[in-house]
C-alpha positions, 0 to 999 in steps of 0.5 A: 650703179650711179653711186656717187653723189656730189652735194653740199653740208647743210650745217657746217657748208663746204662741199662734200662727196659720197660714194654708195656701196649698198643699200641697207633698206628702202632709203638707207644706204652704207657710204664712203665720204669725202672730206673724211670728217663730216659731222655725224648728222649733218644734213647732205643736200642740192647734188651737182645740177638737180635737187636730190632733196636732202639725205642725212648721215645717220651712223659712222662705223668703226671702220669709217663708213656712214649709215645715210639716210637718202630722200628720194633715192628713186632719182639716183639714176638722174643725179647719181655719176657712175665712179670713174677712176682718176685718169678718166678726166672727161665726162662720160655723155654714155655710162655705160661706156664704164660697164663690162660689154655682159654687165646685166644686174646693177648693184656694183660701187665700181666695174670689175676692171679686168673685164674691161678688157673683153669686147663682144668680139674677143669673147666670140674669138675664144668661144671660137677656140673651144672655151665656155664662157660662164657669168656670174654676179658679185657686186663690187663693194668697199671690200674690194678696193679698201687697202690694208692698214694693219701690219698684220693681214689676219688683222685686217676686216675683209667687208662683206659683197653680195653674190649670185651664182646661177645652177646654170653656172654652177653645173658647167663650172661642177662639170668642168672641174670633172672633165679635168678642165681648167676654170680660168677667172677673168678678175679678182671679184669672180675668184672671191665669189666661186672660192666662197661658193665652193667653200660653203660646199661639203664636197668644196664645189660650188652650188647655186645659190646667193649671199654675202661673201667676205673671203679674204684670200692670202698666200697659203690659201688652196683654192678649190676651184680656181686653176689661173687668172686674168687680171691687171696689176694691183696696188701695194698692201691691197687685197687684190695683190695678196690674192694673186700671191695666193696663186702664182708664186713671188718670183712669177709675180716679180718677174711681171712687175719687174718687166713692166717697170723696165719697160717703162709701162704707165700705169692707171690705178682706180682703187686697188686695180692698175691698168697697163699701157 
């Protein structure tokens, strides 16, 4: 989505920064701001170069979030940016050029960064080899990249981020795990929506379906549907990296971070996800 909106403080001035995870209602959406400490019902107005009318927080959850109310949101794709991470400097003229090559349904607050990495090309190579390629939907949200705070994982609040999986989908995976075949998940957010499907599941399998998936995968965690991963590297006290520690034991996981520093890789962080290059 173009989910983040620049604009200006009615009440209090000063410029602020939002960033819409979903859409709550018609016109009602949850958020995460900057500054931090804008005023609870302060009204939001004049977004980068148009008017986007006016918007106004409504609510501040407990975890930070805020309940806004949006005027005019059917012009969010003529004012809205699509996030960027904070290498990327330069203004994209394309959006879509920070969008997987089988990007299809609009919902996410940020691309899933691993397949960034494939283009039309390299997926036609590896269907070329003999590999089945499947697409499902989960639209990245605050559950993704926010980091953990508490000491304790178990005590950290795994949000919520919606799913599709089509009976298309979910036969060929159902079929593949049959024949003994291996399922490889081309980024963290796919192995959150097919472990949460599957965990729905009496025979844990996945089933076509929809819904909200809040799994929070850490190490000790047997997977059910997953047999390997395609993924960047990931922040400390993330999500993201207890998940992956979930599937490849430490001294596998030590061995790749510890390569990347010796060789001197330099690393872009966008919330929890790292590229290399």
């Amino acid at each position: 989505m173009p989910a983040r909106l620049r604009g200006n403080a009615q009440y209090r001035g000063g410029a602020i920064e939002l960033l819409l995870l979903s859409r709550i209602s018609p016109g009602v959406w949850r958020a995460i701001g900057r500054p931090d400490g804008f005023c609870a019902r302060c009204r939001i107005r004049d977004y980068g170069q148009r008017r986007f009318d006016s918007g106004e927080v409504l609510e501040i959850e407990p975890e930070g979030e805020r309940i806004i109310r949006l005027d005019g949101e059917e012009r969010l794709h003529d004012v809205g940016e699509v996030p960027l991470p904070p290498y990327i400097t330069e203004t994209l003229a394309d959006s879509e050029r920070y969008q997987t090559v089988y990007a299809r349904e609009e919902g996410s607050a940020a691309a899933p960064t691993a397949g960034l990495h494939f283009t039309d090309e390299l997926l036609e190579r590896v269907r070329a080899m003999g590999v089945q390629t499947i697409f499902v939907t989960l639209h990245v949200g605050w559950g993704t990249f926010r980091p953990v705070k508490t000491d304790d994982p178990t005590e950290h609040t795994m949000h919520s981020e919606y799913w599709e999986l089509s009976s298309e989908a979910a036969d060929a995976i159902r079929s593949a795990k049959a024949d003994g075949r291996r399922v490889i998940s081309v980024g963290t957010t796919a192995v959150r929506l097919l472990e949460n499907a599957a965990s729905l599941s009496a025979d844990n399998l996945p089933q076509a379906g929809s819904g909200w998936a809040d799994i929070f995968i850490t190490p000790g965690y047997r997977f059910k549907v997953v047999d390997a991963l395609i993924t960047n590297f990931h922040l400390p006290r993330s999500t993201l990296l207890m998940l992956v520690s979930a599937l490849a034991d430490r001294g596998t996981i030590m061995r790749a971070y510890t390569e990347a520093v010796e060789q001197r890789y330099r690393f872009y962080s966008f919330g929890d996800a790292m590229f290399i290059h």
